[in-house]
C-alpha positions in Angstrom: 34.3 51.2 99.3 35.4 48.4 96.7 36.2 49.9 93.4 34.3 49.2 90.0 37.6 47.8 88.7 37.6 45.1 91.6 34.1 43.4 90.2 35.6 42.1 87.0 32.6 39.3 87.2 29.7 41.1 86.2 31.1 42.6 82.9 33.2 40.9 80.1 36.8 40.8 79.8 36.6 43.4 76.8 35.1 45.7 79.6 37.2 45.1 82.2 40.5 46.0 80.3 38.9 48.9 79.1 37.8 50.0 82.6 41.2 49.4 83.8 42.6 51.6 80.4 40.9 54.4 81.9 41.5 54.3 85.5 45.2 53.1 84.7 45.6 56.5 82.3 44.7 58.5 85.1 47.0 57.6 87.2 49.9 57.3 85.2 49.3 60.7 83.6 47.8 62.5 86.4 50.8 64.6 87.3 51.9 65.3 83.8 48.4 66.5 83.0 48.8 69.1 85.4 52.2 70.5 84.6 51.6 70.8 81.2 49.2 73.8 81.4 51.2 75.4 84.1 54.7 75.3 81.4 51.9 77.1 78.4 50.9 79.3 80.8 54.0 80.5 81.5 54.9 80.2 77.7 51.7 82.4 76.7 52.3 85.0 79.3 55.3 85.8 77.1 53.6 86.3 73.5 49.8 87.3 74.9 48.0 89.7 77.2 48.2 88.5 80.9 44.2 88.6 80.8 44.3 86.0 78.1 46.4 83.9 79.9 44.3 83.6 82.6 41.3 83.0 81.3 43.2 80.5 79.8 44.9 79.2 82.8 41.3 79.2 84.6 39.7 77.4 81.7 42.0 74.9 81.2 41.9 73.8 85.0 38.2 73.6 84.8 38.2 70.9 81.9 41.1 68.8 84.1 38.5 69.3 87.2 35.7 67.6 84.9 38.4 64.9 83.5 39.7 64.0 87.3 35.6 64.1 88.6 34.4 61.6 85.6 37.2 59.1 86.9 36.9 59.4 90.3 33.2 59.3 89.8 34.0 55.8 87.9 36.2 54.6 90.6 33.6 55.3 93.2 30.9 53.4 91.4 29.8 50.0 93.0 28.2 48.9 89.3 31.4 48.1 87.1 29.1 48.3 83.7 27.7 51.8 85.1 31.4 52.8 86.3 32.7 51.9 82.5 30.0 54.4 81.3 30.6 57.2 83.6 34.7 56.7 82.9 34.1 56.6 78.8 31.5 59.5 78.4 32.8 61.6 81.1 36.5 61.2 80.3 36.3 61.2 76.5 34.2 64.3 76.1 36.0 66.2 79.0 39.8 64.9 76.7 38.2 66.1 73.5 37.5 69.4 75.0 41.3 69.4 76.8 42.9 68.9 73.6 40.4 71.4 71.2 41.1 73.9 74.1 45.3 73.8 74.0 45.2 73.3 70.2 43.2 76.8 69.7 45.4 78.2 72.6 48.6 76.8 70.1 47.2 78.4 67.4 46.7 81.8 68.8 50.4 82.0 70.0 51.6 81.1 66.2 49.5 83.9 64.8 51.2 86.6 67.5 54.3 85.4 66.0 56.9 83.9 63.9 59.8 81.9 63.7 60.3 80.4 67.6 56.8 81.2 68.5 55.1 79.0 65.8 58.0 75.8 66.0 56.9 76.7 70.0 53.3 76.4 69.4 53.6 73.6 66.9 55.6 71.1 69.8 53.0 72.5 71.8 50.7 70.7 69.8 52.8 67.9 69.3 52.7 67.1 73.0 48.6 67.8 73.1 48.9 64.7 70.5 51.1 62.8 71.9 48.8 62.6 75.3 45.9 62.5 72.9 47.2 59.3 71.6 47.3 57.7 75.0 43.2 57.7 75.1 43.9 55.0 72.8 44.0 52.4 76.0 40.3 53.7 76.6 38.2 53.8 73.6 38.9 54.3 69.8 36.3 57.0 69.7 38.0 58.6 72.7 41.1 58.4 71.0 40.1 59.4 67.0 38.2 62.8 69.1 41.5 63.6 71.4 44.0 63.3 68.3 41.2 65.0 65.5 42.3 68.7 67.2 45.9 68.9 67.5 45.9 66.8 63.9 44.0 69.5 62.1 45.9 72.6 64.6 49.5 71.2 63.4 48.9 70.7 60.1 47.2 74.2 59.5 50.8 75.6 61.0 52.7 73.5 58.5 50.7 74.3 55.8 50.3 78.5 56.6 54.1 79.0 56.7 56.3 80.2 53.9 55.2 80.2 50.2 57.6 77.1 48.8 57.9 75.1 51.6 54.7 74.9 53.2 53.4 72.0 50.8 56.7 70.0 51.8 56.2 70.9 55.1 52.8 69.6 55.1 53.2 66.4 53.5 56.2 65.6 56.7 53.5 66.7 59.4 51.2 64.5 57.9 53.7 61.8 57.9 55.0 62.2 60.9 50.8 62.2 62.2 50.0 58.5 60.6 53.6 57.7 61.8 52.2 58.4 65.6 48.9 56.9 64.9 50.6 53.9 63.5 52.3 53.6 66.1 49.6 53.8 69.0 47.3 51.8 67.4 49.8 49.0 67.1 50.8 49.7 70.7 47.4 49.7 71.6 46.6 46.2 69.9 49.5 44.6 71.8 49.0 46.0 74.8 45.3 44.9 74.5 46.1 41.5 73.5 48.9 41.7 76.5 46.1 42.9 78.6 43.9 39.9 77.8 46.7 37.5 78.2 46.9 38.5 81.6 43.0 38.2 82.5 43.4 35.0 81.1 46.4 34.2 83.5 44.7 35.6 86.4 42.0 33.6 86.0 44.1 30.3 85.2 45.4 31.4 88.5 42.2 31.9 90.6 41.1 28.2 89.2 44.5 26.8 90.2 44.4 28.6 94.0 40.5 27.0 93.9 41.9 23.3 93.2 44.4 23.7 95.5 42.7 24.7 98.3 40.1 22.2 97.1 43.0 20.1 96.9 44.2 21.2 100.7 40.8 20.6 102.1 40.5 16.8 100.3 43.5 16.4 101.8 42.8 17.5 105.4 39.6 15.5 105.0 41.8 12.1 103.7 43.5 12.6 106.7 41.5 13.2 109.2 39.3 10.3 107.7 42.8 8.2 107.4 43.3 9.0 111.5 39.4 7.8 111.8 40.2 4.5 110.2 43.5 4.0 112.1 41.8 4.6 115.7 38.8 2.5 114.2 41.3 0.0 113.6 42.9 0.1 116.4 40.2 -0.3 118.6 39.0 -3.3 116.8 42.1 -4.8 116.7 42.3 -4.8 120.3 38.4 -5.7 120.6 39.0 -8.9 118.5 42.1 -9.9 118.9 41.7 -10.3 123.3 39.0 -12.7 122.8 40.7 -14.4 120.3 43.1 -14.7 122.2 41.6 -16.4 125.0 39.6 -18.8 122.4 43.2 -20.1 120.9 44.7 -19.7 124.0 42.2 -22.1 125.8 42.0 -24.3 122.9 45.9 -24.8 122.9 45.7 -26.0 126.3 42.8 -27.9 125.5 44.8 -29.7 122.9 47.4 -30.4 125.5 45.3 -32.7 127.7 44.6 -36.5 126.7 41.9 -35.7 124.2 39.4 -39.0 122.3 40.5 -38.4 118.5 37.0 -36.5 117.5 37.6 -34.6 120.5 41.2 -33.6 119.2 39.6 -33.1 115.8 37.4 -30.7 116.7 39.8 -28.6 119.4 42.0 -28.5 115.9 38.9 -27.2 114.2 38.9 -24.4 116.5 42.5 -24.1 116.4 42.3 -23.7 112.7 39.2 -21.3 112.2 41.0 -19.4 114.9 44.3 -19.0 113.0 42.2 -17.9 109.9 40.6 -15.5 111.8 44.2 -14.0 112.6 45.2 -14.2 109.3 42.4 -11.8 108.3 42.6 -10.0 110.9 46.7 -9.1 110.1 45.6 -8.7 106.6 43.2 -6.3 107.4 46.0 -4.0 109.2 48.7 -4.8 106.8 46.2 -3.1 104.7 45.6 -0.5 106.3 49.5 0.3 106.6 50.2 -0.2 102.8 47.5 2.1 102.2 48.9 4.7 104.3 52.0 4.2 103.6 53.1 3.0 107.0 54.3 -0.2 105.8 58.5 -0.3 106.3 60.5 -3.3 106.0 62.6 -5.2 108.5 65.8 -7.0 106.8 67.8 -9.6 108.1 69.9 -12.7 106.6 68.1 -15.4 106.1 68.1 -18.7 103.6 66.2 -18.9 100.8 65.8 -22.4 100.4 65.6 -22.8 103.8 62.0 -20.9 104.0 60.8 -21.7 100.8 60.9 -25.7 102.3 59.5 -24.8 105.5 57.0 -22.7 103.4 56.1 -26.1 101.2 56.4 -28.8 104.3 54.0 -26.7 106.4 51.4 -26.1 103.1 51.8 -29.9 102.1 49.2 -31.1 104.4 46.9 -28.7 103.7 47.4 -29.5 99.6 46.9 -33.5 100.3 43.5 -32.6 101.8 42.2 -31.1 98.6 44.1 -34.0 96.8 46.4 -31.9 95.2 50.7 -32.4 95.3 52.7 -29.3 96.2 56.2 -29.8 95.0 59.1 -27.3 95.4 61.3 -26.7 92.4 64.6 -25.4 94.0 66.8 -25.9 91.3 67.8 -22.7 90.3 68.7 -21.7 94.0 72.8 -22.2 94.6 73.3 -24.0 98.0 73.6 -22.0 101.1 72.0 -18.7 98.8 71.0 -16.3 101.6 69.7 -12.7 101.3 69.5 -10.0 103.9 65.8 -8.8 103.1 62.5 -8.7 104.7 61.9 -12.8 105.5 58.7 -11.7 106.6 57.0 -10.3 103.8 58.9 -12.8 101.3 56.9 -15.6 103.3 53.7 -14.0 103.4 53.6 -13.4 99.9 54.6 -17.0 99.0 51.9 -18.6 101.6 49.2 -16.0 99.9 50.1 -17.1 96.9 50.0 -21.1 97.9 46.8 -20.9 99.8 45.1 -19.1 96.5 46.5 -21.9 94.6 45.3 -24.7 96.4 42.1 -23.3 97.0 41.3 -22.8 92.8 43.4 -25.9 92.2 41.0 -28.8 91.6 42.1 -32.4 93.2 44.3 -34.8 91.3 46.0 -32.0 89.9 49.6 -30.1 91.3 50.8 -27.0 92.7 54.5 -26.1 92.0 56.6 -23.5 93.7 59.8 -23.0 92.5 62.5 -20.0 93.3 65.9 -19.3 91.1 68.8 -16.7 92.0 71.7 -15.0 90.7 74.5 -13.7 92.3 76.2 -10.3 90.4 78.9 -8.4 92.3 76.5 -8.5 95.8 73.3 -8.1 94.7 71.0 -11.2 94.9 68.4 -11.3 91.8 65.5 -13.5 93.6 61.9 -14.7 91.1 59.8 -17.0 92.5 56.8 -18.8 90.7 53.8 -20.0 91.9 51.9 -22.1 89.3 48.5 -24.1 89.7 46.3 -25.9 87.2 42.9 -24.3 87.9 41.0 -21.9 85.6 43.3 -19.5 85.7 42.9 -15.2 85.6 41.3 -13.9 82.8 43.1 -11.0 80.8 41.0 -8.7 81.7 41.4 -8.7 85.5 44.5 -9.3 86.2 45.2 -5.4 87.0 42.5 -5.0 89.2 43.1 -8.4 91.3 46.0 -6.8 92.6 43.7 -3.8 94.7 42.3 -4.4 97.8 38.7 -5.9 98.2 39.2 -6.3 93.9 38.4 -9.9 93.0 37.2 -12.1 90.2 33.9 -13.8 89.9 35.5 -17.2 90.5 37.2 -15.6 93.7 34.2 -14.3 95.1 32.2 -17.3 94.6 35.1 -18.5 96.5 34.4 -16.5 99.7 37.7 -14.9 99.4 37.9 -11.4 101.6 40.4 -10.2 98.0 42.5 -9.1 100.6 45.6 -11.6 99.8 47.3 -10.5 96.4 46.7 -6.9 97.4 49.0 -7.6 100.3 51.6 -9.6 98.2 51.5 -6.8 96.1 52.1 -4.4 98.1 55.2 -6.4 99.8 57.1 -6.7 96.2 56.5 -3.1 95.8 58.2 -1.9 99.2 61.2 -4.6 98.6 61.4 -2.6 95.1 60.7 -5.8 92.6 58.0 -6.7 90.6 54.6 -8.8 90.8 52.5 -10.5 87.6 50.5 -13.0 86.4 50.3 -14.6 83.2 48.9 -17.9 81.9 50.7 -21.0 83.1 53.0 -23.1 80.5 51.4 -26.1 78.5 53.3 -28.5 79.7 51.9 -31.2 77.2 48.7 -32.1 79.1 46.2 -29.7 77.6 46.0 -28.0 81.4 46.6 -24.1 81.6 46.4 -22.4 85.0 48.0 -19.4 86.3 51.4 -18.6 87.2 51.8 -15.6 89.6 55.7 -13.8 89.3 57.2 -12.4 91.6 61.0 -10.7 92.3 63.3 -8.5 94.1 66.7 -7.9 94.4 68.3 -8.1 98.1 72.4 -7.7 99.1 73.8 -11.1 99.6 74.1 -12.3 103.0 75.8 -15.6 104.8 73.0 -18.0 105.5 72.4 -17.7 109.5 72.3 -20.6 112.1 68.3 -21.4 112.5 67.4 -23.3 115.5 64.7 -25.3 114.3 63.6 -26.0 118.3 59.7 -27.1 118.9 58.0 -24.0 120.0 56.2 -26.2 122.5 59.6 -26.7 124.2 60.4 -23.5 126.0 63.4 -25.1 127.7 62.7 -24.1 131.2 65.4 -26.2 132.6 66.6 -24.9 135.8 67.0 -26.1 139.0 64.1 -23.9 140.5 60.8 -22.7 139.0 60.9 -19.5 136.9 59.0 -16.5 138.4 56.6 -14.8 135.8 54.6 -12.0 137.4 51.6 -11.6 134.5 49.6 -7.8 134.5 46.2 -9.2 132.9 42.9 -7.3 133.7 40.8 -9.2 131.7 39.7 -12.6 132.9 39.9 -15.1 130.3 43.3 -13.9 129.4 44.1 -14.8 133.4 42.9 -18.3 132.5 44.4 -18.5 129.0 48.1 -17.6 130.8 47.1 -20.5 133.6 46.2 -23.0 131.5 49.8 -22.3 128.8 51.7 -21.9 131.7 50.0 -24.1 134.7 52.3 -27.6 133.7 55.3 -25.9 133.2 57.6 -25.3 136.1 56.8 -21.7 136.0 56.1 -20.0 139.6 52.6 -17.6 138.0 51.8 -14.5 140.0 48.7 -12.7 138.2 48.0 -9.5 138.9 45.3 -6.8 136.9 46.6 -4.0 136.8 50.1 -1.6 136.4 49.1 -0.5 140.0 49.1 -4.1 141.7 52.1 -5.5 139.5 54.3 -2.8 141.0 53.4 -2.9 144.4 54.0 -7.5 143.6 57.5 -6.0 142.3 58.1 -4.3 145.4 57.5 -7.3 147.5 58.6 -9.8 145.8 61.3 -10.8 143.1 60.2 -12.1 139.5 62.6 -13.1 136.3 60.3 -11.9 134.0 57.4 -9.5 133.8 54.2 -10.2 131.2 52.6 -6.4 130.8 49.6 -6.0 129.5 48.9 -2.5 127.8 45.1 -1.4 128.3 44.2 -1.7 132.3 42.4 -0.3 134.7 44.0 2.4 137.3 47.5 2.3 135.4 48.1 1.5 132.4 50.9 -1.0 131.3 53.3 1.6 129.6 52.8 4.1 133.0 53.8 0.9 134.9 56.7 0.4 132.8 58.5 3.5 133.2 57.7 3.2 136.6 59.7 -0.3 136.7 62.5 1.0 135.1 62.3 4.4 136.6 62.6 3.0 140.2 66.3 1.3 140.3 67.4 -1.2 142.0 67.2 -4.7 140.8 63.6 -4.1 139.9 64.6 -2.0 137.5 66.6 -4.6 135.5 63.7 -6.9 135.6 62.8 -8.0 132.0 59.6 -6.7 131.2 57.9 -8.2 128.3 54.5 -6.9 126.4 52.0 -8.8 126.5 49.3 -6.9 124.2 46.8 -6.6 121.3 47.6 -3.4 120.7 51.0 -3.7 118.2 50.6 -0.9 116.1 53.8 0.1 114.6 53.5 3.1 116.8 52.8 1.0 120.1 55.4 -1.4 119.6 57.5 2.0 119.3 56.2 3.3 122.4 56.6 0.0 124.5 60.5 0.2 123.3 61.4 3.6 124.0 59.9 3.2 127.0 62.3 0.1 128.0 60.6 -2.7 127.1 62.2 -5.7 126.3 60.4 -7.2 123.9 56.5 -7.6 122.5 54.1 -10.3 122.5 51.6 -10.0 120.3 47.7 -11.3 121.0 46.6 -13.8 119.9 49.4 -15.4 122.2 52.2 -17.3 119.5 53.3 -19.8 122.0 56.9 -20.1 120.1 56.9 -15.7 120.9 55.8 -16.6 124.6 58.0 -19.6 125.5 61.1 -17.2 123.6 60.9 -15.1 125.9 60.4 -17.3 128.6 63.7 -19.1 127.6 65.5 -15.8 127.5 64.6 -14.5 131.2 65.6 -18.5 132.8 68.8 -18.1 130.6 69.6 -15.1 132.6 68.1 -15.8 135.8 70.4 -19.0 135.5 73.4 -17.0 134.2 72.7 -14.4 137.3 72.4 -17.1 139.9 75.7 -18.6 138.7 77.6 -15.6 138.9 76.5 -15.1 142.6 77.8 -18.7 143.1 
């Protein structure tokens, strides 16, 4: 059964430490209680009749037997304000009558003797104090009745001694008396106020082992949610990005034929929306990864300069159609200034930050971009500056602009997703720099924008040989055609492949599943294998250990993924798993025609060698 003392809720604290005072007395001093008799006994068999003794003995016994019932009769109680009154009435009459009983047993041994009998008797009574005193951890009443008996008992043996000294005598029994109550009621404060202390940890310590398991569940539910919107955005990734793959795909080829100039215009339309479309759709994953922490960077040396002018001469179009110059100040950037950092993110935080500013930027007005570096002992100091003339960010939102989906009123008006500068913040932060915005310089014309800040600090690297090749050029020089063996199960992907692929002097096998493009492998040789990863039957990544798990020449066949699922995770999978590379979906023809290059380098550089 639960013990009173284990329901501190229903009473107050007050009550619970003086509950546990009583139980905790009784089992500290249990054992003591019940040697203590058994040593007078044996004293007062030597100084009284062995009748007396007895009795005694028997008596004494009886009143521990009532003390020991009224506490277990506490502890047994399911009611902890009922189980403090059983433990205070029972206990503190049954002590009273303890201590009355071994003071009057005291006092009959000093008047059967004298000298070592009475300074016997009067430690006696000393002791029947000093447990006495202890009731002071149950009750003050309890503790004034216990101590009242063996007070009065002592002092009547001091003061009933020899004529001369009994006064003195007195007067240090008294002392000695207040000295112990003194002493026990002090003791009894601290150790109450200890007592309370520690209620008042344990409870600090229940509400801490609450939040954290509150904490422990919001967490489990975070991340089982977090897993929900992974998988969610997984499968719409792959949903959206296969047919926009075949819509860009198609409309590429389209572009390729001998088009009127509206219909041009309007397969570039397509082209356009479609790229958009990408763009949000990447923003909404790179979201996704910075929120989960997923995001990592991916260094390499690359030129400053060199992409913050391909940045510009790629954005300068777009600029002159809203009527707007975008001019690149460079100045502060030393020739040849190259940094081994994430080229990636530094460009998608720079064409975020353009594409904002062009689109608040009204015509006849300029956007500058300008970068400046410094060089100290190997470590690269980068801040770039992108400045418009439009309205500009008001104080009061440019925290918030920076969190996803946050934007300001002009921005939504805008039809911005306020996807953008979260992402570009989120970039400075992994490179460990630093990303603001503050109110544009008056440069004299009255016109204040906003200038958006950003920099990082990178190792300095030598700038790298770029080949600046046309992406529609895959180089497919050789003297035969190149064999591509394509794993595609869904349709208009087939057609999208065709059409890219169809002029080129490429030898296209399409197959649509893992199953079929093995059993093309084993009759037939290719250069290069385009995998898709979702199919019917077998998968692409079961087909692809297969490949390299089945020797021979087949097994050295380059196998290139060809998929819209490029999680950080897949890509990792397609890799360990021996792939040679990834395409990601919507097909980037400059990606595709890559890889293309690669496997006629080698099929060239194999045929050579068998020359």
């Amino acid at each position: 059964m639960t013990s009173a003392a284990s329901q501190p809720a229903t009473v107050s604290s007050v009550e619970v430490l003086r509950l546990e005072g009583y139980l905790t007395h009784y089992n500290s001093m249990r054992l003591l209680r019940l040697l203590l008799p058994a040593g007078v006994v044996g004293i007062l068999a030597t100084v009284a009749t062995p009748a007396y003794s007895a009795t005694f003995a028997v008596l004494h016994y009886t009143l521990y037997l009532a003390f020991f019932g009224s506490v277990s009769l506490a502890r047994r109680e399911a009611d902890a304000r009922r189980a403090l009154r059983v433990a205070t009435w029972g206990t503190g009459v049954s002590s009273f009558l303890i201590s009355a009983h071994m003071c009057l047993m005291a006092l009959h041994m000093a008047s059967l003797g004298v000298g070592v009998v009475r300074m016997e008797a009067a430690l006696l009574i000393i002791g029947v104090m000093i447990l006495g005193a202890l009731q002071v951890h149950m009750s003050r009443a309890a503790y004034l009745a216990t101590i009242a008996s063996p007070f009065a008992a002592l002092l009547w043996i001091a003061t009933h001694g020899r004529t001369g000294t009994a006064g003195h005598l007195g007067v240090a029994v008294a002392v000695f008396m207040l000295s112990i109550v003194a002493a026990t009621w002090r003791q009894q404060s601290t150790d109450r106020s200890l007592s309370e202390a520690r209620l008042a940890l344990m409870g600090k310590n229940a509400e801490l082992t609450h939040l954290v398991e509150e904490a422990e569940a919001a967490r489990a539910a975070a991340e089982a949610a977090n897993r929900a919107k992974s998988d969610f955005l997984a499968m719409t990734s792959h949903e959206i990005r296969t047919p926009l793959n075949a819509v860009l795909g198609l409309a590429e080829a389209l572009k390729r034929d001998k088009l009127k100039p509206n219909q041009l215009e309007l397969t570039q339309g397509v082209l356009d929306a479609g790229a958009l479309l990408k763009r949000l759709l990447n923003a909404v994953l790179d979201i996704s990864k910075i929120e989960a922490g997923k995001m990592t960077l991916e260094p390499a040396p690359f030129d400053l300069k060199r992409l913050a002018t391909t940045v510009v001469r790629l954005w300068g179009p777009r600029a002159r159609e809203h009527g707007l110059d975008l001019v690149l100040d460079d100045a502060g950037l030393p020739e040849g200034c190259a940094v081994d950092a994430d080229a990636g993110k530094v460009e998608q935080t720079l064409v975020n930050l353009i594409s904002n500013a062009i689109k608040f930027t009204p015509p006849g007005k300029r956007v500058s971009v300008s970068l400046a570096a410094r060089d100290e002992d190997g470590q690269v100091f980068v801040e770039a500056r992108v400045t418009d003339q439009g309205p500009g960010v008001p104080a009061a939102d440019r925290e918030r602009i920076f969190k996803a989906f946050e934007q300001t009123e002009l921005g939504r008006a805008s039809g911005g997703a306020g996807l953008g500068l979260a992402i570009c913040a989120g970039n400075v932060a992994l490179m460990g720099g630093s990303f603001s915005v503050e109110d544009a310089p008056d440069n004299g014309d009255g016109i204040v924008g906003a200038c958006f800040r950003f920099s990082f600090e990178a190792p300095a690297a030598d700038a790298p040989d770029e080949d600046e090749a046309d992406a529609a050029d895959p180089s497919l020089d050789g003297e035969r055609a190149l064999r591509v063996l394509a794993a595609e199960d869904n349709a208009a992907n087939r057609q999208v492949l065709t059409a890219l692929l169809g002029p080129l002097p490429i030898d296209l096998t399409l197959v649509e599943n893992g199953r079929q493009a093995l059993d093309a492998l084993e009759s037939a040789v290719f250069d290069i294998v385009l995998m898709d990863a979702n199919m019917p039957v077998m998968d692409g990544l079961t087909a692809l250990r297969a490949i390299r798990a089945g020797g021979g020449v087949t097994a050295e066949t380059p196998v290139w993924m060809l998929t819209a699922n490029v999680f950080d995770e897949d890509v990792a999978r397609y890799r360990a798993a021996g792939a040679d590379g990834v395409i990601r979906k919507p097909i980037d023809l400059k990606e595709l025609f890559g890889a293309l290059a690669q496997a006629g380098a080698r099929a060239q550089l194999a045929e050579s060698a068998a020359a």
